[in-house]
PAZAKE-292612 format. One record per atom (N, C-alpha, C, CB): residue number from 0; residue in three letters; atom name; x, y, z negated. Coordinates in Angstrom, 3 decimals. Each point is the difference from the previous one (the first is absolute). Glycine has a CB too. Example, Ala and Ser with C-alpha at 12.3 -4.5 7.8 and 13.67 -1.06 7.14 Angstrom:
BEGIN
(rec 0,'ALA','N',(13.190,-5.690,-7.800)),
(rec 0,'ALA','CA',(-0.890,1.190,0.000)),
(rec 0,'ALA','C',(0.900,1.200,0.000)),
(rec 0,'ALA','CB',(-1.892,-1.173,-1.246)),
(rec 1,'SER','N',(1.542,2.223,1.966)),
(rec 1,'SER','CA',(0.820,1.190,-0.060)),
(rec 1,'SER','C',(-0.770,1.090,-0.730)),
(rec 1,'SER','CB',(1.184,-0.628,2.145)),
***
This chain:
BEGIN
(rec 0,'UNK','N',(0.845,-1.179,0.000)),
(rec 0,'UNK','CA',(-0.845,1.179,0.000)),
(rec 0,'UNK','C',(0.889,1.241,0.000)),
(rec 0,'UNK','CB',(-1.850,-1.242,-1.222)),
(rec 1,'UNK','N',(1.258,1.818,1.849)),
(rec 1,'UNK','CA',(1.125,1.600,0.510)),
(rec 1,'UNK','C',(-0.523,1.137,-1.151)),
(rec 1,'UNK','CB',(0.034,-0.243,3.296)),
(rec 2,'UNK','N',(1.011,1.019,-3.778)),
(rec 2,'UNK','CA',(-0.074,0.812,-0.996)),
(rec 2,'UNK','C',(0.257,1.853,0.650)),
(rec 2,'UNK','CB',(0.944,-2.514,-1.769)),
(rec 3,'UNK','N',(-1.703,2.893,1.710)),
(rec 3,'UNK','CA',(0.204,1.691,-0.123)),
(rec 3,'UNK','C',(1.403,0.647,-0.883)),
(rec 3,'UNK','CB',(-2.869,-0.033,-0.015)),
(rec 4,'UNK','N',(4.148,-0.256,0.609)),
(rec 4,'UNK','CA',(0.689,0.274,-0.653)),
(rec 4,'UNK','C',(0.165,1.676,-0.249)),
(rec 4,'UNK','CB',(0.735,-2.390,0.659)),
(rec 5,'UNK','N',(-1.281,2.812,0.201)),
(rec 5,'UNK','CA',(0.186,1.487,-0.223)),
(rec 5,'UNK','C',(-1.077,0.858,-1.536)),
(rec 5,'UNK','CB',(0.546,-0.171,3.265)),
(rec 6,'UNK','N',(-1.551,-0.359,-2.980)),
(rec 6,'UNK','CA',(-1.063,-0.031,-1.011)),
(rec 6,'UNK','C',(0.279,-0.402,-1.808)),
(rec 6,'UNK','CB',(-1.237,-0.683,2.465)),
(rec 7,'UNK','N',(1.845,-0.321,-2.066)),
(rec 7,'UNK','CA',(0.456,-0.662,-1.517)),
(rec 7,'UNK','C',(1.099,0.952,-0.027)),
(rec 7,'UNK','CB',(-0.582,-2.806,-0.144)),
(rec 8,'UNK','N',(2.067,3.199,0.735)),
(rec 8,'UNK','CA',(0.669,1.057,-0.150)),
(rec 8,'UNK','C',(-0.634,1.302,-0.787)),
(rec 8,'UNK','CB',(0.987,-1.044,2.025)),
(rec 9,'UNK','N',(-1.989,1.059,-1.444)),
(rec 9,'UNK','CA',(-0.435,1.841,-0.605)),
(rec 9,'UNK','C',(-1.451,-0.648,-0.769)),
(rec 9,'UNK','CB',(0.936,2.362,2.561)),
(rec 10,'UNK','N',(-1.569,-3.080,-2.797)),
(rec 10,'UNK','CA',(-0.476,0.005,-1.140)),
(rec 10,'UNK','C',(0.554,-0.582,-1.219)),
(rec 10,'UNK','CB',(-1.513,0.193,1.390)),
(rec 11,'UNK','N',(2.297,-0.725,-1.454)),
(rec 11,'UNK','CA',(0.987,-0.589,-1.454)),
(rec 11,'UNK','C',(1.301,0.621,-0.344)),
(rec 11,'UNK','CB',(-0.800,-2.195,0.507)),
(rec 12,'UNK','N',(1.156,3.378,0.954)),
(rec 12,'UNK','CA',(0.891,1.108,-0.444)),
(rec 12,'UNK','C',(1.306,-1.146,0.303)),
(rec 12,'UNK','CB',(-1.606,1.898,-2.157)),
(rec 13,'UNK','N',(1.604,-2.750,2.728)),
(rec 13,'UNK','CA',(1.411,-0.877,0.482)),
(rec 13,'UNK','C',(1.343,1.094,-0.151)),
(rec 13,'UNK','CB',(-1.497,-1.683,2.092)),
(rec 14,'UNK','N',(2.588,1.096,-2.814)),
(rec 14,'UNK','CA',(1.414,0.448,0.073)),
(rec 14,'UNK','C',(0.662,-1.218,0.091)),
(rec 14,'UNK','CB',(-0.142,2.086,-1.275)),
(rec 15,'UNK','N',(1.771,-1.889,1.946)),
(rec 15,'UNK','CA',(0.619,-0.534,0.386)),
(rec 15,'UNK','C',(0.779,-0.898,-1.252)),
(rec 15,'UNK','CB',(-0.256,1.707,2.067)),
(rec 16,'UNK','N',(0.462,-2.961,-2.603)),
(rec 16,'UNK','CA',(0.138,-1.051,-0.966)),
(rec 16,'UNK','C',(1.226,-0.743,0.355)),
(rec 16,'UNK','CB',(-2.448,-0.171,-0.405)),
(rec 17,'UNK','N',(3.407,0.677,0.376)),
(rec 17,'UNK','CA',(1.421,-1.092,0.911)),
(rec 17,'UNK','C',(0.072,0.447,1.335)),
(rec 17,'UNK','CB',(-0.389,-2.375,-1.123)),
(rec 18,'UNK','N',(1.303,1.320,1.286)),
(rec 18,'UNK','CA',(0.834,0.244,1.596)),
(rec 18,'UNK','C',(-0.765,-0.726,1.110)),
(rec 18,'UNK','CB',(2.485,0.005,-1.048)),
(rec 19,'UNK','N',(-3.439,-0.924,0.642)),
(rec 19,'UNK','CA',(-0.279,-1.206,0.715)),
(rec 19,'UNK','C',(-1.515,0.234,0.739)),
(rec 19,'UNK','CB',(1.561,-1.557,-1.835)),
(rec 20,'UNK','N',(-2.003,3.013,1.409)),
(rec 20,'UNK','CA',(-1.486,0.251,0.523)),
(rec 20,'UNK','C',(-1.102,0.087,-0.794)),
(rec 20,'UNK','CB',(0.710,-1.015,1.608)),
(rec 21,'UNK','N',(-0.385,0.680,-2.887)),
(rec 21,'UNK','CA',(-1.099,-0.181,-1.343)),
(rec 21,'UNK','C',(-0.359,1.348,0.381)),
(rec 21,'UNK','CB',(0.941,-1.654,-2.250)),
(rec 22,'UNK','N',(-2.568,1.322,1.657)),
(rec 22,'UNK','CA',(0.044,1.550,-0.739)),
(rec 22,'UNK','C',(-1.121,-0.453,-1.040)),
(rec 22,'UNK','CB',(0.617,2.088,2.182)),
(rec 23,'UNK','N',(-0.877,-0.633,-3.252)),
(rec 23,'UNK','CA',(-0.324,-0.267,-1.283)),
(rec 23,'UNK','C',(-1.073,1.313,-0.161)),
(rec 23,'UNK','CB',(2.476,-1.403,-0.897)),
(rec 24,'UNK','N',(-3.122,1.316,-0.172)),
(rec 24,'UNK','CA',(-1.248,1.136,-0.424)),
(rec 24,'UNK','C',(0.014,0.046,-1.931)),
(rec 24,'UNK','CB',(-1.997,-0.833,2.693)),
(rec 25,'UNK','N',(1.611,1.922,-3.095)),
(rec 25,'UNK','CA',(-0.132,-0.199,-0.870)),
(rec 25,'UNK','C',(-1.710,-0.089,-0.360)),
(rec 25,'UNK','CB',(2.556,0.862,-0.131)),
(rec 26,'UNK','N',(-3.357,-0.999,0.966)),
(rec 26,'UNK','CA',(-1.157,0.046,0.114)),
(rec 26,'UNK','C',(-0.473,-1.480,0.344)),
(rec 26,'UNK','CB',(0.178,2.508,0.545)),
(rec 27,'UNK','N',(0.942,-3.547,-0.265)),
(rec 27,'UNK','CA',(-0.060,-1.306,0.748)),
(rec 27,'UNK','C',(0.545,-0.816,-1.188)),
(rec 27,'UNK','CB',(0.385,0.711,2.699)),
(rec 28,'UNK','N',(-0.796,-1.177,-3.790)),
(rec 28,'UNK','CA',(0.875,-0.957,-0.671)),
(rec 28,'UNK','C',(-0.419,-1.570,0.216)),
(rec 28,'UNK','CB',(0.408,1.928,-1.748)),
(rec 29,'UNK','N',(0.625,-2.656,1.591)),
(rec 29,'UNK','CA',(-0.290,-1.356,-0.490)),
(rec 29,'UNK','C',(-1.075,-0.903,-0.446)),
(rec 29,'UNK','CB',(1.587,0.853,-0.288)),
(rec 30,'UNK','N',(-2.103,-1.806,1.184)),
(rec 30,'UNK','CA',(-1.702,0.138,-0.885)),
(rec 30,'UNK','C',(0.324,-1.148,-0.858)),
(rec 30,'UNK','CB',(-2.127,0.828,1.932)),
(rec 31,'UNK','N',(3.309,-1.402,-1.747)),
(rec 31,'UNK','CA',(0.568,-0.747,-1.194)),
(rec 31,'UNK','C',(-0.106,0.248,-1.525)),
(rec 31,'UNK','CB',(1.323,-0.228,1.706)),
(rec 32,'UNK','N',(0.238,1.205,-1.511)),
(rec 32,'UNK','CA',(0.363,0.387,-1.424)),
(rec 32,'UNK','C',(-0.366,1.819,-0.048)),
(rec 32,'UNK','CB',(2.268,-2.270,-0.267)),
(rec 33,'UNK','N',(-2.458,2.581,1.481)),
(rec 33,'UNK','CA',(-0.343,1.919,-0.095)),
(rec 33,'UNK','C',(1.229,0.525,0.304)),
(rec 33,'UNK','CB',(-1.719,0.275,-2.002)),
(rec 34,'UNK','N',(2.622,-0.944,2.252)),
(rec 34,'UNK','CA',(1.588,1.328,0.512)),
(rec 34,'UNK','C',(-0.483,0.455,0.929)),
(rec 34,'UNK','CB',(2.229,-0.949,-0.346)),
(rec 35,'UNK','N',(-1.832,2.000,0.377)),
(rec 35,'UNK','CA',(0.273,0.960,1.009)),
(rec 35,'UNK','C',(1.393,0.506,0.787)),
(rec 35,'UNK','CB',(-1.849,0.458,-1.338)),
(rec 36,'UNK','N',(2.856,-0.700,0.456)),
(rec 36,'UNK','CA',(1.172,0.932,0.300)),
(rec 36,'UNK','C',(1.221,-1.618,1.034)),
(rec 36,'UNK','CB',(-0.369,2.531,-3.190)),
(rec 37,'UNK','N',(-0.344,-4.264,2.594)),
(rec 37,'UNK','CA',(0.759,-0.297,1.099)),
(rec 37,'UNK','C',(-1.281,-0.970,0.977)),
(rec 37,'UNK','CB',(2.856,0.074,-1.532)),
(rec 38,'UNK','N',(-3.793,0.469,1.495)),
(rec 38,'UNK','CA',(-0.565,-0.886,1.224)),
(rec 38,'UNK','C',(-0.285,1.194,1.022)),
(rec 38,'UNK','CB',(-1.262,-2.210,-1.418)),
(rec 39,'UNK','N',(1.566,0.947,2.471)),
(rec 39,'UNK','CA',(-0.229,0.834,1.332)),
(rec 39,'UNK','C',(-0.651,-1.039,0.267)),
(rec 39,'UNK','CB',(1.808,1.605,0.800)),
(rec 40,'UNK','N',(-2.348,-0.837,1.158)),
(rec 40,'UNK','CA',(-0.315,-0.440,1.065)),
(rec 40,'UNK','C',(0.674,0.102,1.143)),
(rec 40,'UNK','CB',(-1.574,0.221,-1.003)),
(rec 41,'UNK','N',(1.561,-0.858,1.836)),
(rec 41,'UNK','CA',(0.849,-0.131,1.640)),
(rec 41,'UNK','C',(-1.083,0.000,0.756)),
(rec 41,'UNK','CB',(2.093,-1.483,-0.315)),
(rec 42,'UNK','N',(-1.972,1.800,1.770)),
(rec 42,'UNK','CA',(-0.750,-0.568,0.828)),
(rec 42,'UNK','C',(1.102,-0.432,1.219)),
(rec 42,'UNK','CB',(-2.320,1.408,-0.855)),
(rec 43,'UNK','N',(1.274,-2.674,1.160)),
(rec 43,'UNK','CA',(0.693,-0.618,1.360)),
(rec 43,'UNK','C',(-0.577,0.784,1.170)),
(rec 43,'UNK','CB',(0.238,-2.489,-0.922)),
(rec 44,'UNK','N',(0.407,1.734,1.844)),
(rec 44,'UNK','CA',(0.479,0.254,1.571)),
(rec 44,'UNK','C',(-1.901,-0.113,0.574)),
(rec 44,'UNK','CB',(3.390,-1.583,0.259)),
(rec 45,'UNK','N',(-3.798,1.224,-0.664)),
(rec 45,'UNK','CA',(-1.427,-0.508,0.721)),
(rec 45,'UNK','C',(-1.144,-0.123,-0.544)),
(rec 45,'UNK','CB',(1.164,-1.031,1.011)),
(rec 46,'UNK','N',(-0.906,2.544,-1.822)),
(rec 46,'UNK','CA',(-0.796,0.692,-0.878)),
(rec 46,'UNK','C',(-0.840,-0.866,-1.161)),
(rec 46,'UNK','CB',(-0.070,1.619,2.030)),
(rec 47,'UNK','N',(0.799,-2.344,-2.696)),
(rec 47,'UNK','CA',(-0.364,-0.800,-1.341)),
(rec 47,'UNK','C',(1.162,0.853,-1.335)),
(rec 47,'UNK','CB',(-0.709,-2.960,1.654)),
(rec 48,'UNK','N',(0.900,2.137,-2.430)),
(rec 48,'UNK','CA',(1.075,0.728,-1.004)),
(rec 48,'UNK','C',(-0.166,-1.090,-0.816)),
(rec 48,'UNK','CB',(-0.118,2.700,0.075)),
(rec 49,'UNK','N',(1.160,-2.496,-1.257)),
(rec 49,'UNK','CA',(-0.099,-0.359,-1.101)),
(rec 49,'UNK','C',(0.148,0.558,-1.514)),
(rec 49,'UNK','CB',(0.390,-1.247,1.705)),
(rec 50,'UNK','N',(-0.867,0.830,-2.956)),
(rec 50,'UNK','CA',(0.684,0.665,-1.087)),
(rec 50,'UNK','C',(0.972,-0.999,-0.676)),
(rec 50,'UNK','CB',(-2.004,1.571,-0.352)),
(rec 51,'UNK','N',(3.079,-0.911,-0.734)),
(rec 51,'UNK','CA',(0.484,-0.733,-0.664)),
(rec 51,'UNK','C',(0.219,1.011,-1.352)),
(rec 51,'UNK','CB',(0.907,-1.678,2.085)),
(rec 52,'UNK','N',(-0.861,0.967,-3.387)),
(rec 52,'UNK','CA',(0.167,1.071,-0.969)),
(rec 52,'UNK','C',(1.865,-0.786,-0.913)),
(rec 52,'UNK','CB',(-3.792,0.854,-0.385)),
(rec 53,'UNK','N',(4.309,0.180,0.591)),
(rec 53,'UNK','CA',(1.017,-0.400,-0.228)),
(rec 53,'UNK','C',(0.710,-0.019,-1.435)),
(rec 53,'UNK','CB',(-0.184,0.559,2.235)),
(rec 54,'UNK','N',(-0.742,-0.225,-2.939)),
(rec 54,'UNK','CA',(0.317,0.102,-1.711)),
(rec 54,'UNK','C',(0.137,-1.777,-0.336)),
(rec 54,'UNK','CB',(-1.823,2.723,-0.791)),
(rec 55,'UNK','N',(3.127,-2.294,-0.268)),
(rec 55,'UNK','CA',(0.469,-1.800,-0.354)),
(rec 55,'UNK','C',(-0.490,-0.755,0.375)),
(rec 55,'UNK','CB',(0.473,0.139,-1.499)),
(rec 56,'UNK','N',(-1.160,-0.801,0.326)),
(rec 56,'UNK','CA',(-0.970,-1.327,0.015)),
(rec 56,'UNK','C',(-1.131,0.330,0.864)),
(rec 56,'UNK','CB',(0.520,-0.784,-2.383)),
(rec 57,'UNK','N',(-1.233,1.635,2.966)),
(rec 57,'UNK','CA',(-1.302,0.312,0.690)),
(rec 57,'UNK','C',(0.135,-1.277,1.124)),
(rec 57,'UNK','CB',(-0.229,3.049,-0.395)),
(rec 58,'UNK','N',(0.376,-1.947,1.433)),
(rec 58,'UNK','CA',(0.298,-0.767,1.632)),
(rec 58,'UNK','C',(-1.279,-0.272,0.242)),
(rec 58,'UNK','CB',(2.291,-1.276,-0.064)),
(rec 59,'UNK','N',(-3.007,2.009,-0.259)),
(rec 59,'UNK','CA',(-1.464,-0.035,0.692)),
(rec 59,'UNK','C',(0.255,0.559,1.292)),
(rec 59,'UNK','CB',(-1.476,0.324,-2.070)),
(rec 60,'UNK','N',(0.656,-1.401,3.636)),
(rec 60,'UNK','CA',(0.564,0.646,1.303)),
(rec 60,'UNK','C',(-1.157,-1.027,0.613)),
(rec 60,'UNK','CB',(3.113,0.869,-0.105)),
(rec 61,'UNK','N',(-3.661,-0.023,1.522)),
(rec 61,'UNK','CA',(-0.786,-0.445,1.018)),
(rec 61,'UNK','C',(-0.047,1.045,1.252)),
(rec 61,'UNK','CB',(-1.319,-1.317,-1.842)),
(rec 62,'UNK','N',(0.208,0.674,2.268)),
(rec 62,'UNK','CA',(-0.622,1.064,1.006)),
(rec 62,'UNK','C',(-0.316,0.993,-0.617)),
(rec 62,'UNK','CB',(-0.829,-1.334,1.358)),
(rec 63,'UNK','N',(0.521,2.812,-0.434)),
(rec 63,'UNK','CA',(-0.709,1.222,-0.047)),
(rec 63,'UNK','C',(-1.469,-0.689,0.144)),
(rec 63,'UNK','CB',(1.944,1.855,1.083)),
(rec 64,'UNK','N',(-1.882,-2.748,-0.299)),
(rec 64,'UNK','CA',(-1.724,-0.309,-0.284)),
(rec 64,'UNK','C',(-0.967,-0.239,-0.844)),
(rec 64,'UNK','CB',(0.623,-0.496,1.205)),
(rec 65,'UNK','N',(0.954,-0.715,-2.190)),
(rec 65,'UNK','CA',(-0.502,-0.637,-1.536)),
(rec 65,'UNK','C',(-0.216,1.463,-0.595)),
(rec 65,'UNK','CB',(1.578,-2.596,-0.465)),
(rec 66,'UNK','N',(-0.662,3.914,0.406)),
(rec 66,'UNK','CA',(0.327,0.782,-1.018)),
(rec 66,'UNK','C',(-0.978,0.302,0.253)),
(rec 66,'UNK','CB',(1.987,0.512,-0.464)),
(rec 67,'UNK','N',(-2.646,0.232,1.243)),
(rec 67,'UNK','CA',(-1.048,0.736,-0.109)),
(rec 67,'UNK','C',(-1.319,-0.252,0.315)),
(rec 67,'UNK','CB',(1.556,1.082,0.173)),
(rec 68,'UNK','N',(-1.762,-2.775,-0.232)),
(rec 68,'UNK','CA',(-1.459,-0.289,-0.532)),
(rec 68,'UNK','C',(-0.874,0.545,-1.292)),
(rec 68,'UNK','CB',(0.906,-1.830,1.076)),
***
């Protein structure tokens, strides 16, 4: 399923999270544990994405699709 990456950019206020393409919100946390400051999102090549939350023990990670059911 194809994602509005431009949309999710400017409604969750997307900034740049690493070198690798992450990006992060402080309006977007973890529906895990609630971080904010290390989970991001990516998006792929063919308009899907993913999240991953990168705090220690968390590692809560899927689709943008799962996230935002």
């Amino acid at each position: 399923m194809k994602v509005n990456q431009d949309k999710i950019i400017k409604e969750f206020s997307l900034t740049s999270f690493g070198s690798k393409g992450w990006l992060h919100s402080k309006l977007l946390p973890c529906p895990l544990c609630g971080e904010t400051q290390k989970f991001g999102i990516i998006f792929g090549n063919r308009g899907g994405g993913s999240y991953h939350c990168f705090k220690g023990k968390c590692g809560e990670h899927g689709t943008l699709v799962q996230l935002f059911k």
